[in-house]
LORO-519437 format. One record per residue (C-alpha): chain; x, y, z; residue in three letters; residue number from 0. Coordinates in nm, 2 decimals, m for minus. Each point is the difference from the previous one (the first is absolute). Layout:
BEGIN
unit;x;y;z;code;pos
A;X;Y;Z;ALA;NUM;
...
***
This chain:
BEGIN
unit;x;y;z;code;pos
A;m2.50;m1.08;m1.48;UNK;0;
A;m0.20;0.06;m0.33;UNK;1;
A;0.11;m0.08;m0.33;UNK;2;
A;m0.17;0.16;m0.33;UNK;3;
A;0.01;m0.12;m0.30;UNK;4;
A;m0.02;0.28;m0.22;UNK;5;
A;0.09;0.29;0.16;UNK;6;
A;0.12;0.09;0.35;UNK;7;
A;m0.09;0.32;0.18;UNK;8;
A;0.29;0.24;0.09;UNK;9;
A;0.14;0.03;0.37;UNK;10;
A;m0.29;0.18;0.21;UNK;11;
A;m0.06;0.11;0.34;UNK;12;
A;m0.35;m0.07;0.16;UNK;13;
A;m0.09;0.19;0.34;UNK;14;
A;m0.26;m0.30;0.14;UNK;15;
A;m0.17;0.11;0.33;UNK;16;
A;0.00;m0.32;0.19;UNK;17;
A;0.37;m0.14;m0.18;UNK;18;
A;0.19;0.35;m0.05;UNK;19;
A;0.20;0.08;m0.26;UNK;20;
A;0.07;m0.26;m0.23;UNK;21;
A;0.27;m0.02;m0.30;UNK;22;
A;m0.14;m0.20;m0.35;UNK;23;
A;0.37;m0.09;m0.10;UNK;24;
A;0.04;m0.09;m0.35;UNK;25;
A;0.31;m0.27;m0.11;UNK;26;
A;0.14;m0.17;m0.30;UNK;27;
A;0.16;m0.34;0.05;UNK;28;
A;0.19;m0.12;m0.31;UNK;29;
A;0.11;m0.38;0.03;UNK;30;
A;0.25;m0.21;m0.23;UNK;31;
A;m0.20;m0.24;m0.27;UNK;32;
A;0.30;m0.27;0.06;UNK;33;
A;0.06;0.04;0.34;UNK;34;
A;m0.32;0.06;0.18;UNK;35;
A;0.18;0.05;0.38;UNK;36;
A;0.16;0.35;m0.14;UNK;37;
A;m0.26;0.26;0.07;UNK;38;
A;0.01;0.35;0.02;UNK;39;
A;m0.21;0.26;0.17;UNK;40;
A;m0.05;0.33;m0.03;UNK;41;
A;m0.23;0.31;0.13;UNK;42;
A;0.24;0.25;m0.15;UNK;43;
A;m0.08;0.27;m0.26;UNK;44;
A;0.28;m0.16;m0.27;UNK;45;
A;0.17;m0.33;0.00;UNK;46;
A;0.30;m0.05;m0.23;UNK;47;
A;0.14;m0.31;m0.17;UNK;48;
A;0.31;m0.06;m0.17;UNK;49;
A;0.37;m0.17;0.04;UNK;50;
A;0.15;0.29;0.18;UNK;51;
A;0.00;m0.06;0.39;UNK;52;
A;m0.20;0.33;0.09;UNK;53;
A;m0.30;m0.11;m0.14;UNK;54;
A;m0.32;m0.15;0.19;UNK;55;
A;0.00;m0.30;m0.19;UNK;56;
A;0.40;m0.13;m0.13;UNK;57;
A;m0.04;m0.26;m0.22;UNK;58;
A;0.39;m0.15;m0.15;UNK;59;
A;m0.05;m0.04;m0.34;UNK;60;
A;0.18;0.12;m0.28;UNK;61;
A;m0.28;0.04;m0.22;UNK;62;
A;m0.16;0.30;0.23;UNK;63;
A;0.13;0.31;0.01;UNK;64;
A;0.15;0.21;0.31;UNK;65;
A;m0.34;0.17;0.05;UNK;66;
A;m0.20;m0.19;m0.20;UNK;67;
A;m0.38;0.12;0.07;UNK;68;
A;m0.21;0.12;0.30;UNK;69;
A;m0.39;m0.08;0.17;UNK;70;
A;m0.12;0.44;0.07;UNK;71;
A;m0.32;m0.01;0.26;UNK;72;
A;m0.24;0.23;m0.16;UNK;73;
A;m0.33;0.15;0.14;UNK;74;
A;m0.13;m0.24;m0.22;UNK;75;
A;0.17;m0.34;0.01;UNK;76;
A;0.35;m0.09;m0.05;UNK;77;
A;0.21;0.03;m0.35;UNK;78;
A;0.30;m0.16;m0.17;UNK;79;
A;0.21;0.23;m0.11;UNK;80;
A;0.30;m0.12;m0.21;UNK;81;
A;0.35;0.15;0.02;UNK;82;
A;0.13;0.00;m0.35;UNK;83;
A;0.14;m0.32;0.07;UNK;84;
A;0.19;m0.20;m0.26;UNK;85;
A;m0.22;m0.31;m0.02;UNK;86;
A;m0.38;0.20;0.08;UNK;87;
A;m0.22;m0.08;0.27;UNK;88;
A;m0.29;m0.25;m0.10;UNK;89;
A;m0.39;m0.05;0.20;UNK;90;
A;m0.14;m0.30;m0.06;UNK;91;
A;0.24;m0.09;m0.33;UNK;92;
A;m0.09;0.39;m0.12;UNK;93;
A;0.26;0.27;0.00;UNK;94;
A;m0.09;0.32;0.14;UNK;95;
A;0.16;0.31;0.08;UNK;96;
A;m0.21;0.12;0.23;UNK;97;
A;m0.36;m0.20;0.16;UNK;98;
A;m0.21;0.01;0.25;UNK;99;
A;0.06;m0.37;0.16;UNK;100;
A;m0.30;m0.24;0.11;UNK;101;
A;0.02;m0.29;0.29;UNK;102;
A;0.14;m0.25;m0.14;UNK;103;
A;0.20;0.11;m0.27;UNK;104;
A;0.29;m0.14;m0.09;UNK;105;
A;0.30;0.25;m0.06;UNK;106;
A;0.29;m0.18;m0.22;UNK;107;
A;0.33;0.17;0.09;UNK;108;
A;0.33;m0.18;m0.17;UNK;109;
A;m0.07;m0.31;0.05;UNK;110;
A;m0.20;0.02;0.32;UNK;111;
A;m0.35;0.00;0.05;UNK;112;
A;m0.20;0.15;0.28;UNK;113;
A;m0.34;m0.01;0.11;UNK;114;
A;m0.16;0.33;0.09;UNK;115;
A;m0.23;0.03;0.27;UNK;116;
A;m0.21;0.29;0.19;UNK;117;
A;m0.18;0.00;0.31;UNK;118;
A;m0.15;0.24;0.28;UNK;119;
A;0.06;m0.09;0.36;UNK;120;
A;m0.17;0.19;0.31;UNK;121;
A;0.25;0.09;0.27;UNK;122;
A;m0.12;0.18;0.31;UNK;123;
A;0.18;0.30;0.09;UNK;124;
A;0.22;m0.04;0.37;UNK;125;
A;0.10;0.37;0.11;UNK;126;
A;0.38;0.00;m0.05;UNK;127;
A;0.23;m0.03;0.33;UNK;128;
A;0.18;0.31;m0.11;UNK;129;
A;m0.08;0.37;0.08;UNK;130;
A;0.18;0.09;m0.32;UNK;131;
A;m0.05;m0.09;m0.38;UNK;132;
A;0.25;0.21;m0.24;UNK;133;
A;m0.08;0.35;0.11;UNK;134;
A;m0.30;m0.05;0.17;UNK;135;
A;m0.01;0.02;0.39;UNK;136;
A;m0.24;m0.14;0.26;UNK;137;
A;m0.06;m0.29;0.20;UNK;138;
A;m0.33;0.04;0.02;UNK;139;
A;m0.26;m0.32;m0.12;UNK;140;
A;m0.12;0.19;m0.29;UNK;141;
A;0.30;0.14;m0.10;UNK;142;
A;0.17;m0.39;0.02;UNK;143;
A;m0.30;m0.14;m0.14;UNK;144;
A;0.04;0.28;m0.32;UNK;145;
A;0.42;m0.14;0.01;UNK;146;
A;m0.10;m0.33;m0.08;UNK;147;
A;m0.20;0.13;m0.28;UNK;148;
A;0.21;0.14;m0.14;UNK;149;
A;0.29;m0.28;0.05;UNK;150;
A;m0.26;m0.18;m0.23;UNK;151;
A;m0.09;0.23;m0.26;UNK;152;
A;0.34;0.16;m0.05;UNK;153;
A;0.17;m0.31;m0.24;UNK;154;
A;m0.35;m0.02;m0.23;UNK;155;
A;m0.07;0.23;m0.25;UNK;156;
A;m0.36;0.14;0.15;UNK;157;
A;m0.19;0.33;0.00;UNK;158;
A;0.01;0.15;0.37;UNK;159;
A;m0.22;0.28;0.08;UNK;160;
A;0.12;0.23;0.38;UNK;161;
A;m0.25;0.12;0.11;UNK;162;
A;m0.02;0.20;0.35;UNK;163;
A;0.04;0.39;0.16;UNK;164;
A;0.23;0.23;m0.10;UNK;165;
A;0.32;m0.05;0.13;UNK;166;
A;0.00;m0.30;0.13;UNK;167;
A;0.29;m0.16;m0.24;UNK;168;
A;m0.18;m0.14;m0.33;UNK;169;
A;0.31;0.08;m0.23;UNK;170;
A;0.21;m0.18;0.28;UNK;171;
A;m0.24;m0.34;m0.06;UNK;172;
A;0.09;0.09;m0.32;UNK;173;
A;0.36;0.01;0.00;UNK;174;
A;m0.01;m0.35;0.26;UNK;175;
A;m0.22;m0.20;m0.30;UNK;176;
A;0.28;0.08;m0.26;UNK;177;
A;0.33;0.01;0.19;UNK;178;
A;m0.13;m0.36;0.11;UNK;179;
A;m0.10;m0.07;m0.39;UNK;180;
A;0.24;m0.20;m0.26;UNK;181;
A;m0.08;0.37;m0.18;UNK;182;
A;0.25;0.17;0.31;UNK;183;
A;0.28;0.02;m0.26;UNK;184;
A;m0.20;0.27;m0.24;UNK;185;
A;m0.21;0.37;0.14;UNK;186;
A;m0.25;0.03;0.18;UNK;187;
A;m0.14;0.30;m0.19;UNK;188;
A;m0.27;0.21;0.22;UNK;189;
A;m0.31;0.20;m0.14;UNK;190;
A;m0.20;0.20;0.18;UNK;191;
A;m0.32;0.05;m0.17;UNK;192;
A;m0.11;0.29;0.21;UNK;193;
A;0.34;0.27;m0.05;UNK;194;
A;m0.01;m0.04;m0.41;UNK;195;
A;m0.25;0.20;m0.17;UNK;196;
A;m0.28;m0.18;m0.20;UNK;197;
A;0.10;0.08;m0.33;UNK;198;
A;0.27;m0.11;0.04;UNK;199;
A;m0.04;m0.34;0.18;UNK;200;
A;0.03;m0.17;m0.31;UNK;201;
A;0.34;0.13;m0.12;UNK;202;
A;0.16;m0.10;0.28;UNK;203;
A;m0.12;m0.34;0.07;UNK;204;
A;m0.01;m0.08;m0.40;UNK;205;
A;0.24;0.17;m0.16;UNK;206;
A;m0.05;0.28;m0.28;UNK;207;
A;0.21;0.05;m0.35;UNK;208;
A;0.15;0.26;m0.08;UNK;209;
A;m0.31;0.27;m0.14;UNK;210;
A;m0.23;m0.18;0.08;UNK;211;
A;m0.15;0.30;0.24;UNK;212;
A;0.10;0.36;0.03;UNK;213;
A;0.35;m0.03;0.22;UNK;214;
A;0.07;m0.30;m0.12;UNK;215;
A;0.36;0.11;m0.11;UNK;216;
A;0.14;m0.40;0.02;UNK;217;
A;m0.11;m0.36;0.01;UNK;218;
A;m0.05;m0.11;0.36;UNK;219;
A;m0.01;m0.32;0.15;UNK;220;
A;m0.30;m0.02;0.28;UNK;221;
A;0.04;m0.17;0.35;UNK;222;
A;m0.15;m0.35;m0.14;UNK;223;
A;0.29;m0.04;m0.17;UNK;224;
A;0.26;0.15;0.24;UNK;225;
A;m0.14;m0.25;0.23;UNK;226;
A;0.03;m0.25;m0.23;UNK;227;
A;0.14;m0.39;0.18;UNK;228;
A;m0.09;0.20;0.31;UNK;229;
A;m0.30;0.10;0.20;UNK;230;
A;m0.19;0.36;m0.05;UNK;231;
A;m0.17;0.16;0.34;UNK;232;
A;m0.27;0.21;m0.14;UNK;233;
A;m0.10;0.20;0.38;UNK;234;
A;m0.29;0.13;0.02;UNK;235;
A;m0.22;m0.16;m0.24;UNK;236;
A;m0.32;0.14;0.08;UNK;237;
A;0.07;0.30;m0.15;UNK;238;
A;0.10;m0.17;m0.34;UNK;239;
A;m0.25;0.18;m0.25;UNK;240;
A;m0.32;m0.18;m0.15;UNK;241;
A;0.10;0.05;m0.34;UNK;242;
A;0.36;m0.18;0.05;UNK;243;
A;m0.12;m0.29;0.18;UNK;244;
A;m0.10;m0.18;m0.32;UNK;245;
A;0.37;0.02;m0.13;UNK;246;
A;0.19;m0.11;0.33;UNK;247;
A;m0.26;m0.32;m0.05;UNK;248;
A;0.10;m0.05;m0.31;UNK;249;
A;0.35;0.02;0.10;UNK;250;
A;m0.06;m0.26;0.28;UNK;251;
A;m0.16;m0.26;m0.23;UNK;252;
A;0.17;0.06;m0.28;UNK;253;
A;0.31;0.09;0.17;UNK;254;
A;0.12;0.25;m0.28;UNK;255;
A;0.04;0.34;m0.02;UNK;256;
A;m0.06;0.22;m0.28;UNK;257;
A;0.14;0.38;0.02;UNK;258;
A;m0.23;0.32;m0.08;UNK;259;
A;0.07;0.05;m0.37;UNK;260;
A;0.12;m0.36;m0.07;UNK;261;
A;m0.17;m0.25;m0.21;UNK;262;
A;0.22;m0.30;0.11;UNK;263;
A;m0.06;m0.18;0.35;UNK;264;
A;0.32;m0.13;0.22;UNK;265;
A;m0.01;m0.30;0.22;UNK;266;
A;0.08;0.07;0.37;UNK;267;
A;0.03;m0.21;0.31;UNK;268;
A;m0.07;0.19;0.32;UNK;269;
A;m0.14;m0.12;0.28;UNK;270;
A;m0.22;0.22;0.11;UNK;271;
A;m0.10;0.13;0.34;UNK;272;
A;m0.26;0.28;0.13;UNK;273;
A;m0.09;0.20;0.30;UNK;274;
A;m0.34;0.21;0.08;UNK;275;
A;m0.08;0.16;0.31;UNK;276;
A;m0.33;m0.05;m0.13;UNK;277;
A;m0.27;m0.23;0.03;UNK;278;
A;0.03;m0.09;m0.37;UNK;279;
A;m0.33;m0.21;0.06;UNK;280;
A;m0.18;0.35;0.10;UNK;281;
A;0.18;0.15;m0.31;UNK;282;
A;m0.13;m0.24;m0.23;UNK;283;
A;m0.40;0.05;0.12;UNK;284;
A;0.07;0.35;m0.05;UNK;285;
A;0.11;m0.06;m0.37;UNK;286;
A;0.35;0.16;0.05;UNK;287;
A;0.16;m0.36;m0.02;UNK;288;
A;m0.04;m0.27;m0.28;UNK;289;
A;m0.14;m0.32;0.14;UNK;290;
A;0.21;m0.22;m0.27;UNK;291;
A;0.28;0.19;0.13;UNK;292;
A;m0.04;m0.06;0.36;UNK;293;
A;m0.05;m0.34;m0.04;UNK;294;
A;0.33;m0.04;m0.21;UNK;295;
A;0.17;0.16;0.24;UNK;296;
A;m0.16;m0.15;0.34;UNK;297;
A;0.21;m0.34;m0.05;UNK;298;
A;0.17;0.05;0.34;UNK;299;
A;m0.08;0.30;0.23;UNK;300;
A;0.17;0.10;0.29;UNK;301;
A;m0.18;0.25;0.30;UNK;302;
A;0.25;0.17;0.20;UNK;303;
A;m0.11;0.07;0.34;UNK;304;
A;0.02;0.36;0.13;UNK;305;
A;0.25;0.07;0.23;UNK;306;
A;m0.29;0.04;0.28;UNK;307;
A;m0.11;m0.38;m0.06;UNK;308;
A;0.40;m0.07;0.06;UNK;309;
A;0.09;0.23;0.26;UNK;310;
A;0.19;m0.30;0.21;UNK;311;
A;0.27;0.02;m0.29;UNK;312;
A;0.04;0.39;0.08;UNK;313;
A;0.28;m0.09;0.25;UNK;314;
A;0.19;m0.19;m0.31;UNK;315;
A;m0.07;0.23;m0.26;UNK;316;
A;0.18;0.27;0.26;UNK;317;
A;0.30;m0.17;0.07;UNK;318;
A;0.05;m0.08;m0.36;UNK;319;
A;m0.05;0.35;m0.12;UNK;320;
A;0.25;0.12;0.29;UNK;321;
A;0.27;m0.28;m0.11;UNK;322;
A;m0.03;0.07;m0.39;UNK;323;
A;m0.13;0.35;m0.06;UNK;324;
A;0.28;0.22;m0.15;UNK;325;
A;m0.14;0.33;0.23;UNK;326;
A;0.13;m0.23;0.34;UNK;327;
A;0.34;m0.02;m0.14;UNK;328;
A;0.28;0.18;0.23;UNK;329;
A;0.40;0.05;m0.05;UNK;330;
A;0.13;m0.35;m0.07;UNK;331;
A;m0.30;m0.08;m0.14;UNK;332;
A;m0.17;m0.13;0.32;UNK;333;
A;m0.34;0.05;0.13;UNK;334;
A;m0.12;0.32;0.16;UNK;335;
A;m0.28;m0.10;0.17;UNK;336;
A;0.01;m0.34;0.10;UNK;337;
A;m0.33;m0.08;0.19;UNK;338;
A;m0.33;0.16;0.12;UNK;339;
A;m0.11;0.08;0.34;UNK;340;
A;m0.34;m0.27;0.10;UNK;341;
A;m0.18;0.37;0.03;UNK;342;
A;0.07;0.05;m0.39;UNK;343;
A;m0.08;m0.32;m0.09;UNK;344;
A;m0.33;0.01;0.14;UNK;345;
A;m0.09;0.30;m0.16;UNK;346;
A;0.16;m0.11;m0.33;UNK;347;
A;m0.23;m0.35;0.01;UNK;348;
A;m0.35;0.16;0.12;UNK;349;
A;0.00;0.28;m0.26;UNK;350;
A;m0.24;m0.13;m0.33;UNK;351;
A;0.23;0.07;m0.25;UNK;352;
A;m0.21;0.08;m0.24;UNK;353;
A;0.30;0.07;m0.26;UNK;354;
A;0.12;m0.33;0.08;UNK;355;
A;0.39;m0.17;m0.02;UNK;356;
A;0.08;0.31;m0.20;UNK;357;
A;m0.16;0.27;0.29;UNK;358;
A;0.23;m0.25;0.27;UNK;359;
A;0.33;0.07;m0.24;UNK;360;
A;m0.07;0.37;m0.02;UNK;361;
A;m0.08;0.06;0.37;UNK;362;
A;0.33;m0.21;0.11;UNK;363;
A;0.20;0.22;m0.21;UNK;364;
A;m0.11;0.35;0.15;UNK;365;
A;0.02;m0.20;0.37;UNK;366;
A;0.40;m0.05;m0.08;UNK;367;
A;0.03;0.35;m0.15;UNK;368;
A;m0.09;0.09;0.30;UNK;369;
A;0.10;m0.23;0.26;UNK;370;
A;0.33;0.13;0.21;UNK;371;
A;0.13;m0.33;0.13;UNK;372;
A;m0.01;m0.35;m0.11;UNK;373;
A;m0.33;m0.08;0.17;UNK;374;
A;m0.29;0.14;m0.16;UNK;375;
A;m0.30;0.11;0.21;UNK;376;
A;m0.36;0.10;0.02;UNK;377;
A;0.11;0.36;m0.05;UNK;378;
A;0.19;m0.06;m0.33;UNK;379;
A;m0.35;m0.09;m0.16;UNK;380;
A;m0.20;0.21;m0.14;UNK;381;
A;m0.29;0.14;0.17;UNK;382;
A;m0.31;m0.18;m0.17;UNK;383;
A;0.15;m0.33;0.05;UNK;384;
A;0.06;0.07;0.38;UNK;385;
A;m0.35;0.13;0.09;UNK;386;
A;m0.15;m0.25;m0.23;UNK;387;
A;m0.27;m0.23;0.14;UNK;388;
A;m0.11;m0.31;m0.19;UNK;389;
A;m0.39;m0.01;0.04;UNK;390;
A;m0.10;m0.37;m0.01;UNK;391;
A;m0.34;0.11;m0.17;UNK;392;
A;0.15;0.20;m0.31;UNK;393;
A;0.26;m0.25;m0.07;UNK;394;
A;m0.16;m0.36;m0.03;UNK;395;
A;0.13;m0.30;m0.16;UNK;396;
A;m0.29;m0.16;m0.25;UNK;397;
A;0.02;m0.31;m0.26;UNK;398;
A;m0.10;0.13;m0.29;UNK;399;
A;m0.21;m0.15;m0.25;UNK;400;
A;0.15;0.00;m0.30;UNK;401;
A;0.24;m0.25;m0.12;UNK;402;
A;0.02;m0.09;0.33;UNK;403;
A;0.27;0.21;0.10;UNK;404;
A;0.00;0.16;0.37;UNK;405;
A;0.00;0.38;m0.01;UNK;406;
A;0.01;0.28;0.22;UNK;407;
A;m0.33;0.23;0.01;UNK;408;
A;m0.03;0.34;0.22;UNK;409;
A;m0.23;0.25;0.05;UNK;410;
A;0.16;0.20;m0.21;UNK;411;
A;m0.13;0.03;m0.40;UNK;412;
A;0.38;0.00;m0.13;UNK;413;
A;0.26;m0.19;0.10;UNK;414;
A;0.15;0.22;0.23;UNK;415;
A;m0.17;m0.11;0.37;UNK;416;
A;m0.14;0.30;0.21;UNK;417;
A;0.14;m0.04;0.38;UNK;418;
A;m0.26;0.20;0.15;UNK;419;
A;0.07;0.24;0.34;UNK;420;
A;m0.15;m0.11;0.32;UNK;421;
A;m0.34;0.16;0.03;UNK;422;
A;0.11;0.16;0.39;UNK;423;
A;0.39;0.13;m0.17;UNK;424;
A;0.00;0.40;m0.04;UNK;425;
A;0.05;0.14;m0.32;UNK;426;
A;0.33;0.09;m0.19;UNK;427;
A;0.07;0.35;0.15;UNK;428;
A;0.11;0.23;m0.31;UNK;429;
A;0.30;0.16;0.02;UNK;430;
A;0.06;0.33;0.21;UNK;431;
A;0.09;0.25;m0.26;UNK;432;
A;m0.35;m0.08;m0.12;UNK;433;
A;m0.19;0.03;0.29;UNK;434;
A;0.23;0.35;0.02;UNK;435;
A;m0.16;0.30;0.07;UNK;436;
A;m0.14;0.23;m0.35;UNK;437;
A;m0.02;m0.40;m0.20;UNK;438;
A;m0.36;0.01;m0.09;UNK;439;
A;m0.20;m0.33;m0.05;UNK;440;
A;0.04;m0.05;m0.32;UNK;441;
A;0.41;0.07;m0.07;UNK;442;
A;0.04;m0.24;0.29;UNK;443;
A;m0.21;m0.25;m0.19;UNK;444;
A;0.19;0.05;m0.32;UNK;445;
A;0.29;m0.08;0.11;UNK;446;
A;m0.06;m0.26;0.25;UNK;447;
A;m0.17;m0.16;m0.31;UNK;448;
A;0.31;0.11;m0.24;UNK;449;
A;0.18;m0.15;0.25;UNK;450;
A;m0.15;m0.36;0.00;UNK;451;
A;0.00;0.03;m0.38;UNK;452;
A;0.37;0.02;m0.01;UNK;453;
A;0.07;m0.27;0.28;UNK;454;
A;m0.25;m0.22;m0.14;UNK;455;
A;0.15;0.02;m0.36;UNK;456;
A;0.36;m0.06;0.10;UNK;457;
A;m0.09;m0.28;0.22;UNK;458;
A;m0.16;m0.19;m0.29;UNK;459;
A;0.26;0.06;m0.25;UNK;460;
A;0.26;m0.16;0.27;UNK;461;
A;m0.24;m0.28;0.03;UNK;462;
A;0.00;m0.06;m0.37;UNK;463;
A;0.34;0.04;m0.10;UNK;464;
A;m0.09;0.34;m0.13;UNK;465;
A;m0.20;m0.17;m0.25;UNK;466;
A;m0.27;0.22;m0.07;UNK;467;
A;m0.25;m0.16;m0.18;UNK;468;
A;0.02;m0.26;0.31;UNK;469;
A;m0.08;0.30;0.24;UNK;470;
A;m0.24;0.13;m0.18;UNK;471;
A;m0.13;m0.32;0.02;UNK;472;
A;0.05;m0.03;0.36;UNK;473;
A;m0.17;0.32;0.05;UNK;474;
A;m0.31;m0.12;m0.20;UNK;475;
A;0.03;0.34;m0.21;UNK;476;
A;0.07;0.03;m0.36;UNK;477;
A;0.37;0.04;m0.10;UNK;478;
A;m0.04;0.39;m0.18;UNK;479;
A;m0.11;0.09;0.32;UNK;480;
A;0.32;m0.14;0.23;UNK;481;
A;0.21;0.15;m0.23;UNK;482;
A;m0.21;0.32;0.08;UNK;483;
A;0.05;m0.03;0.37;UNK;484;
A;0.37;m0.05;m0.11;UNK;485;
A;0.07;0.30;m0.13;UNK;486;
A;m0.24;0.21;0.22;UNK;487;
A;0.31;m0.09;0.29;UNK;488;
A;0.25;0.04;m0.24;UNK;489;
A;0.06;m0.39;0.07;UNK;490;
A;0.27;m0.12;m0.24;UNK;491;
A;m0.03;m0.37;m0.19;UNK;492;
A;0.38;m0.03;m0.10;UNK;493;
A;0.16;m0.29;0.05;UNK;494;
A;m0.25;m0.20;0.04;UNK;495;
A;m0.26;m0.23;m0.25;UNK;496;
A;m0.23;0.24;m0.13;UNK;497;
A;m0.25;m0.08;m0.29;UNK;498;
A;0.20;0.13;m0.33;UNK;499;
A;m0.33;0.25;m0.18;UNK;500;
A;m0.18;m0.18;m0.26;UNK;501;
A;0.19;0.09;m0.36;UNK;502;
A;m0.19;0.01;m0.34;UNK;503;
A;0.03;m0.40;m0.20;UNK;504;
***
């Protein structure tokens, strides 16, 4: 245990190689001036004090009021905050309103006196004995050593930065951190950085008045301060634009918000937490990320392991979508499919999954569309996942580097891994009608290719949720383009969370 006499660092995660992941917890302790043997600890994000009994810290005395004041942890150190109470709240014989508290201060409420205290202890993180944690599921050692993370983190106040592949459940770590967080009783608003055009980022996080850019027909509160005694998700990160980064800083130091067009700043408290599929590290050496802002934000980070790296939780990740999922729901609301064949669960735990959780949900919902009985087997599966083979020299499992995290590398460039055919299997045979009599070269070509076009573009869209920028993505090719392919196969984007076009601001 280390104590500080100044300042105390703020709850931290550090990834040692020879130790593991370890948690820097940071506590208060308040004790009584008069009766030293009542002591109080506390590694939650707010501790309240007054005579009601639903406060942290009850103290019966006439002279302080029902709520009288409360301790906030702050990024920065820990402050009193006073609530209106009738008789004030007093540091060290000095009333305040609101201060940032020092070890050991003495905090006068009524006609009590306690003695503030701060202090960081090191606790070793034990992989929880549960395969489940909120909404997450997996009983895997990395998944249960990311659960007790999380059990942690969730009461403090920290920064948490998600990072890992698409798909493979950062916005349900999110939602796990602040359902478990004294915040559970306000939103959990979610931004994703990457669907909102750039210009105008800014309005929505911040805010705007009313003219204050062309559109602008009324004032607007931003998703700061909708999220405002909760948590904001903002997904995505990396593709939060240079130019804005400076201003969500500000807002995490400063924690106010000022709206485009508005002179006057508002005080918000939002916890706030981020995800990337990006290696923000990479992002930052390429100049596309602020280094203050990566190190503001990199109090705790969290690397979700691909579904690959995991695959021994496939088996409970199936059974869980087949008990829950409202597509397996029959008359009386009972289950249509109740189990898989060993065949199907074979295939369904050797192919890479290189959409991840989200590729699993999808394909288990076309197997039950399709399954006629209340087994489902190998033939209910679509056809890459059956005739996929996992090549043990594409997909590997490496430590990376940085931050110490363990990643997944592949021979592949993007993040999608390549299972490559066996060098002795024949190639795909085209269809007949183009190997037809009078079908010259290159019509057969053109649309065998406009064929695999189509295919390849639909797939990716079901991967992603039909989110296109995230295909696009996926595909490595730029967005205009995708949208191009789109419409050459009159493929339709309704109903699902297409990028709204850039408008004039």
């Amino acid at each position: 245990m280390k104590k500080f006499p100044d300042f105390v660092a703020p709850t931290k995660v550090a990834y040692l190689p020879d130790r593991g992941p370890t948690l820097h917890l940071r506590r208060c302790s308040l004790q009584s001036v008069d009766d030293p043997t009542q002591q109080w600890t506390f590694d939650k994000e707010e501790v309240r004090i007054g005579s009601m009994e639903d406060n942290d810290i009850i103290i019966s005395d006439d002279t302080v009021s029902r709520y009288h004041c409360r301790i906030v942890q702050e990024d920065s150190g820990y402050v009193l905050v006073d609530q209106r109470s009738t008789n004030g709240t007093f540091i060290n014989k000095v009333r305040v309103r609101e201060a940032f508290l020092k070890p050991s201060s003495i905090i006068s409420v009524g006609q009590s006196q306690l003695r503030f205290n701060a202090r960081e202890e090191e606790v070793q993180i034990v992989p929880s004995r549960s395969d489940r944690c909120a909404g997450l599921i997996g009983g895997n050692a990395r998944m249960r050593e990311i659960y007790a993370i999380i059990e942690k983190i969730a009461p403090t106040a920290t920064t948490v930065v998600i990072d890992g592949e698409t798909g493979t459940g950062k916005e349900v770590v999110a939602q796990a951190i602040h359902s478990l967080s004294p915040r559970s009783r306000n939103e959990l608003v979610v931004f994703d950085c990457g669907a909102v055009p750039p210009n105008l980022i800014e309005s929505e996080l911040f805010g705007h008045e009313k003219g204050s850019f062309t559109g602008a027909m009324m004032t607007r509160q931003g998703l700061f301060e909708q999220a405002d005694g909760g948590t904001l998700f903002l997904d995505e990160l990396g593709e939060l634009p240079i130019d804005l980064q400076p201003k969500l800083l500000r807002v995490l130091e400063q924690r106010e918000v000022r709206r485009v067009g508005s002179t006057k700043a508002s005080k918000v408290d939002v916890r706030i937490i981020a995800a990337t599929n990006k290696n923000l590290e990479d992002e930052v050496k390429a100049g596309r990320f602020r280094q203050d802002l990566f190190y503001r934000l990199s109090v705790v980070r969290l690397h979700l392991p691909s579904l690959r790296e995991r695959s021994d939780d496939i088996p409970l990740l199936v059974n869980h979508f087949l008990e829950h999922g409202h597509y397996n729901r029959a008359a009386g609301d009972t289950q249509k499919v109740r189990a898989v064949t060993h065949e199907a669960m074979t295939a369904l735990s050797t192919y890479p999954w290189p959409g991840n959780v989200r590729e699993l949900v999808n394909v288990i919902e076309r197997a039950v569309s399709f399954c006629d009985n209340e087994l489902l087997e190998l033939s209910d599966l679509p056809d890459y996942v059956r005739n996929a083979k996992t090549s043990q020299a594409t997909i590997r499992h490496a430590s990376s580097s940085t931050g110490g995290h363990r990643r997944a590398a592949t021979l592949s460039t993007g993040t999608t891994p390549i299972v490559p055919m066996s060098p002795t299997a024949p190639a795909p045979a085209p269809p007949e009608e183009l190997m037809a009599e009078g079908v010259t070269f290159k019509d057969a070509k053109e649309r065998w290719v406009a064929s695999f076009e189509r295919d390849y573009i639909l797939q990716l869209l079901r991967r992603n949720t039909g989110n296109i920028s995230h295909a696009a993505r996926a595909a490595d090719i730029d967005r205009k383009y995708f949208r191009k392919l789109m419409k050459k196969y009159d493929i339709e984007a309704a109903g699902v969370d297409e990028d709204p076009e850039p408008t004039d601001s």
